[in-house]
C-alpha positions in Angstrom: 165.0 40.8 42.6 163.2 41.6 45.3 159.9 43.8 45.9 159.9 43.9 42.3 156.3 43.2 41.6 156.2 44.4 38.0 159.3 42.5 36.9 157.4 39.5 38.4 154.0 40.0 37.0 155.5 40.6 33.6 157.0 36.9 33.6 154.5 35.4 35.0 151.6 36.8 32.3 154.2 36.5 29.7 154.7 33.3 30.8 151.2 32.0 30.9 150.2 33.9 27.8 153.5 32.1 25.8 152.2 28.6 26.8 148.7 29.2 26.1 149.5 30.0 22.4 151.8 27.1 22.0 149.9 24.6 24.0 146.6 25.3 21.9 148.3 24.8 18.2 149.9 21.7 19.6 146.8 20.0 20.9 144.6 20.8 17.6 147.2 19.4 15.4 148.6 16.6 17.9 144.7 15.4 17.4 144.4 15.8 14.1 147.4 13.5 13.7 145.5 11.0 15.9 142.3 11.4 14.6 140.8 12.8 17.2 138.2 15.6 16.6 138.7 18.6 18.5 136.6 21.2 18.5 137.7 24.9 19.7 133.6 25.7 19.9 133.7 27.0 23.7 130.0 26.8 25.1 128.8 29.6 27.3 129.9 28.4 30.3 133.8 27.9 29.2 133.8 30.8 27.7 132.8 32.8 30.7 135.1 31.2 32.9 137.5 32.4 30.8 136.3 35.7 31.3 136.0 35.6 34.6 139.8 34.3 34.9 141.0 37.1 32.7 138.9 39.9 34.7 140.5 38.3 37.8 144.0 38.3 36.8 143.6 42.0 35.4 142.2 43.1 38.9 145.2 41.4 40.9 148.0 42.9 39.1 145.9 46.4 38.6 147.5 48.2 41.7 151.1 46.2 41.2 150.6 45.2 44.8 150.3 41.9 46.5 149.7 40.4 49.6 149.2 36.6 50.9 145.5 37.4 51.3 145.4 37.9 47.7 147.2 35.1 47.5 145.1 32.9 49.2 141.5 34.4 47.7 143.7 33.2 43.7 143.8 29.8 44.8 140.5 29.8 47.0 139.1 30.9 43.2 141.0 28.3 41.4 139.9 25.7 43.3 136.2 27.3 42.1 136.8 26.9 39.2 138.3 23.5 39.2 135.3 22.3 41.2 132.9 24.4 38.7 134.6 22.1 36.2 134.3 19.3 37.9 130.4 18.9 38.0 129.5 21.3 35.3 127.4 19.3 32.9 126.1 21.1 29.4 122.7 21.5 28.4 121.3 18.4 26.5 120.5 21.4 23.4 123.9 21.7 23.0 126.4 19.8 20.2 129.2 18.5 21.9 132.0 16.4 19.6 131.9 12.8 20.7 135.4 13.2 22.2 137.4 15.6 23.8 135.2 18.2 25.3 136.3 22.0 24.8 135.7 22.0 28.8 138.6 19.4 29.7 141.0 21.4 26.9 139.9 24.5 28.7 140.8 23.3 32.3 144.1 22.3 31.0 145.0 25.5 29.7 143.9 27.3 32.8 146.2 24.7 35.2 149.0 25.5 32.8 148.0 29.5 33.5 147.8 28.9 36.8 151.0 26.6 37.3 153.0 29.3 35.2 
């Protein structure tokens, strides 16, 4: 299995792409049950996080390369993000549901992404 980059890009997208569909179903519905409301209306900023993370995983696994810079500069940008998360605050124009924020539900998924 080894210096088989495309083997291990393939699981680890697939993976990551697998979890992502069944993690989002199962949240919506586990807070329906509960009576939470959960609202899938990403705001600007999650939604171009999510761009950003997407443009950035298509640009690692372009060439099929990898190094432990590259490596290194994923996590360095995960961390970003997390941080981004961390002290991003919407715009008081916005609607927001009163619980659950699409930003938490959108941090989770990206951990899972990232953990996958």
């Amino acid at each position: 299995v080894k210096n088989k980059m495309e083997l291990a890009v393939g699981i680890a997208v697939g993976s990551s792409i697998q979890i992502a569909i069944f993690c989002v179903p199962l949240l919506v519905v586990t807070a329906w049950a509960l009576g939470i409301e959960l609202s899938l209306n990403f705001q600007p900023f999650e939604t171009g996080v999510l761009l950003v993370t997407v443009m950035l995983v298509g640009f690692t696994i372009l060439n099929g390369e990898s190094s432990w810079l590259i490596g290194a500069m994923l996590i360095v940008a995960y961390c970003s993000l997390a941080a981004a998360f961390f002290v991003h605050k919407d715009p008081p124009g916005l609607p927001r549901p009163p619980s659950l924020p699409p930003s938490y539900l959108c941090l989770v998924l990206s951990c899972v992404a990232c953990v996958t």
